[in-house]
C-alpha atoms as one frame of an Amber mdcrd trajectory, in Angstrom:
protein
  49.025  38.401  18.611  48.314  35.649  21.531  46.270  33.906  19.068  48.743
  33.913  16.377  51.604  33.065  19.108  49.350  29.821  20.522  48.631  28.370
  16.781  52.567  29.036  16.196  53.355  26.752  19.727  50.419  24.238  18.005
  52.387  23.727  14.551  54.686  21.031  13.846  58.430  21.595  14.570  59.507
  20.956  10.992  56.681  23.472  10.008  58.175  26.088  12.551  61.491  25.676
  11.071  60.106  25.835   7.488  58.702  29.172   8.805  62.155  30.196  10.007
  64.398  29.258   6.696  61.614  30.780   4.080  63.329  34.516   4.485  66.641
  33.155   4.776  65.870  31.063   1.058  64.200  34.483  -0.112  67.488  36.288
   0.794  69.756  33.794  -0.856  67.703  33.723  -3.465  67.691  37.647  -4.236
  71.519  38.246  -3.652  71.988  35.273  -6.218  69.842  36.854  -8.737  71.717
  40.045  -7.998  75.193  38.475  -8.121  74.616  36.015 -11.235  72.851  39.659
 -13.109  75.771  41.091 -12.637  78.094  38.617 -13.643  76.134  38.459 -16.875
């Protein structure tokens, strides 16, 4: 884990948020595919 957690502090700020949104867009992405299946 304190080898995972240094690289993490190493990466680029724009690559640590890119980190951060990816689940959010994943769970956007599966409640609209739930949403627009149901609509149709």
């Amino acid at each position: 884990m304190t080898i995972l957690s240094v690289r993490y502090v190493e990466l680029p700020a724009d690559f640590q948020m890119s980190l951060l949104l990816l689940p959010l867009v994943q769970t956007v992405g599966i409640l609209y595919n739930l949403f627009g299946g149901q609509r149709s």
